[in-house]
C-alpha positions as CSV (number, residue, x, y, z in Angstrom):
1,X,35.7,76.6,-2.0
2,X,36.0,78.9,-5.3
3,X,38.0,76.4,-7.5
4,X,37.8,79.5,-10.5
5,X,41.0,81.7,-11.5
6,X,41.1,84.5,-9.5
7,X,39.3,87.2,-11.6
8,X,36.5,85.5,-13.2
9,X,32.9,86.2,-11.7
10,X,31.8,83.3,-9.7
11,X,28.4,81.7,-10.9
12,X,26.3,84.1,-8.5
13,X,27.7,87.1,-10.4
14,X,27.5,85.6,-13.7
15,X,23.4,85.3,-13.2
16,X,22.4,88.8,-14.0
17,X,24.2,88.2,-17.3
18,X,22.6,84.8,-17.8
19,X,19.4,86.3,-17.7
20,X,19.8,89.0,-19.8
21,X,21.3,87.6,-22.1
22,X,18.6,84.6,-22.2
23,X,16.5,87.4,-23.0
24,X,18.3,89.4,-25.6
25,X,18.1,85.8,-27.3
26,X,14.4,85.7,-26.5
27,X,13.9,89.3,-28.2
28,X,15.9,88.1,-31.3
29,X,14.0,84.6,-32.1
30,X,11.0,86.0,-32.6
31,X,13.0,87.6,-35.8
32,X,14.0,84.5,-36.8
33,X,10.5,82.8,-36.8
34,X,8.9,85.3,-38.8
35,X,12.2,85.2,-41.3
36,X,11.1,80.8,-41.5
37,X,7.7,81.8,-42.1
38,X,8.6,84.3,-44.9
39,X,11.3,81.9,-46.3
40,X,8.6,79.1,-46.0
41,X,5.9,81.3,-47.6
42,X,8.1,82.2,-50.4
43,X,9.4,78.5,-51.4
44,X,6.1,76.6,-51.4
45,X,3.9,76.2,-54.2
46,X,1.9,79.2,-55.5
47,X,-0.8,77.2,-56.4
48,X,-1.7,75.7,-53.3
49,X,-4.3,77.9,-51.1
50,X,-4.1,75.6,-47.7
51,X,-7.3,75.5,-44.9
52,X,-6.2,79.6,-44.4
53,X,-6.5,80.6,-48.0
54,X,-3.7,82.3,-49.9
55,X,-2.0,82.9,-46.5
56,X,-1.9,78.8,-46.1
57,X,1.7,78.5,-46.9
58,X,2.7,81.6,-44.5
59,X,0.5,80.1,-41.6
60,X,2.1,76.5,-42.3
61,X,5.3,77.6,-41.6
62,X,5.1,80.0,-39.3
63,X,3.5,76.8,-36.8
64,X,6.2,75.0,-37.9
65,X,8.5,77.7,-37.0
66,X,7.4,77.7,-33.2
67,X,8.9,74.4,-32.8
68,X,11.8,75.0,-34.6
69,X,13.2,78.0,-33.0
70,X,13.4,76.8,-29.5
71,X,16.0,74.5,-31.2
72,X,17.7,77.6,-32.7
73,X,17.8,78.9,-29.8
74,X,20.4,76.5,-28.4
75,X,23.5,77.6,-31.0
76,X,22.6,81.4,-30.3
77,X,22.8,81.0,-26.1
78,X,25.9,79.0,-27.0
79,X,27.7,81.9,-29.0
80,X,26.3,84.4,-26.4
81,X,28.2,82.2,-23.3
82,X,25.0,81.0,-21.6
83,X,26.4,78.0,-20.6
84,X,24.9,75.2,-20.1
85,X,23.0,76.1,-23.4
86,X,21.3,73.1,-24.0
87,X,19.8,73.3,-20.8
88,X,18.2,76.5,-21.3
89,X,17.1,75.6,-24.5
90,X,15.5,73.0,-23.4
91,X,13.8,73.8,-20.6
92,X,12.6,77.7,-22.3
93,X,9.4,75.5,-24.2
94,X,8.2,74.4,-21.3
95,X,7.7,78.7,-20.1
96,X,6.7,79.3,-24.2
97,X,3.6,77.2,-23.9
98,X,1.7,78.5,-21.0
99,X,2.1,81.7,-22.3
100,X,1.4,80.9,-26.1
101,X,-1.9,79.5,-24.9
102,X,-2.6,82.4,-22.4
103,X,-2.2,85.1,-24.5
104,X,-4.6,83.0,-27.3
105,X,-2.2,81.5,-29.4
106,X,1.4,82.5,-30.6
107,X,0.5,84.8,-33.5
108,X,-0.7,88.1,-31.2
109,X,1.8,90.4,-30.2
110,X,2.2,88.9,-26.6
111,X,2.7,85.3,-27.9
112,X,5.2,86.8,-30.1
113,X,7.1,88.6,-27.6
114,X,6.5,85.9,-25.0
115,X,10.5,84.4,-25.9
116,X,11.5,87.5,-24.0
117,X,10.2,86.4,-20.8
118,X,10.2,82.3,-21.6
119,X,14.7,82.7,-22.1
120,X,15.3,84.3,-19.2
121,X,12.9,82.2,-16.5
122,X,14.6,79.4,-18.1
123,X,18.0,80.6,-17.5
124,X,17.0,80.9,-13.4
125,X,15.5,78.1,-12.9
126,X,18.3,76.0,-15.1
127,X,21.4,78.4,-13.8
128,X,24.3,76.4,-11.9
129,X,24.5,76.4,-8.8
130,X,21.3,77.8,-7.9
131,X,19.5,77.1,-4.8
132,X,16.6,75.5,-4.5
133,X,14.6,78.4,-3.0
134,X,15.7,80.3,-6.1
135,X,14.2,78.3,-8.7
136,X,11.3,77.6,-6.6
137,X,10.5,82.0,-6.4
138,X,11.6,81.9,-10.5
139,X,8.8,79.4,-10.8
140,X,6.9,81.4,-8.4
141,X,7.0,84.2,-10.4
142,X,6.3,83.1,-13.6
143,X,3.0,81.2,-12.3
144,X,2.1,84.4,-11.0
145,X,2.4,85.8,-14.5
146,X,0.6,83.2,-15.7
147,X,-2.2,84.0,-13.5
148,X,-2.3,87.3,-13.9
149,X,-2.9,86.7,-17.9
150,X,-5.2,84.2,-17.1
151,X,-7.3,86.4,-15.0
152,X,-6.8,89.0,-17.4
153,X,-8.2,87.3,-20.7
């Protein structure tokens, strides 16, 4: 029984959105990290050449950054009416990883861009309503990626 006021789109037809959304998000964070890792560079001390010379500062923040805009993410799902939010945000690291460490490390391009696929296999698998058989194909799919970049590095 549909329980929602007539005219709004049921969860089914909402999923499309979900994703795409997740990964319009997913395009924009990577954005935002590189902004921390400027804004990080540019506040710490001058002086101080860390283990990766004068870029120490930059590469300091920049891995602090990768931990700190999955948590970002959450507020910008939540303004963008992925909802559950906190679910997605959660869930989206667990998709970042495997792909940070198959594409050798989150500084190339693909571990950069990898937030535009992590977001939106997060928003499948977490979606509401879902079937099981649809979140087993989403994570399905996305080991299938992962084993087509592992066979491909």
């Amino acid at each position: 029984m549909d329980l929602s006021k007539p005219g709004t789109p049921s969860v089914a037809q909402r999923l499309p959105e979900r994703v795409v959304v997740a990964g319009v998000v997913g395009a924009f964070l990577p954005f935002l990290h590189f902004g921390w890792a400027l804004l990080g560079s540019a506040l710490a001390d001058p002086s101080r050449c860390g283990h990766f010379g004068c870029l120490g500062p930059f590469a300091e923040a920049w891995e602090m950054g990768r931990w700190l805009v999955p948590v970002l993410a959450w507020p910008l799902l939540g303004l963008l009416r992925v909802r559950p939010a906190w679910h997605v945000a959660l869930v989206a690291p667990l998709f970042l990883v495997p792909l940070w460490e198959l594409s050798a490390g989150p500084v190339g391009l693909f571990g950069v861009l990898s937030t535009v696929l992590a977001y939106p296999f997060a928003a499948l698998v977490t979606a509401p309503g879902a079937s099981r058989r649809q979140r087993g194909l989403s994570v399905a799919l996305f080991l299938l990626l992962c084993g087509a970049l592992a066979l491909s590095g």
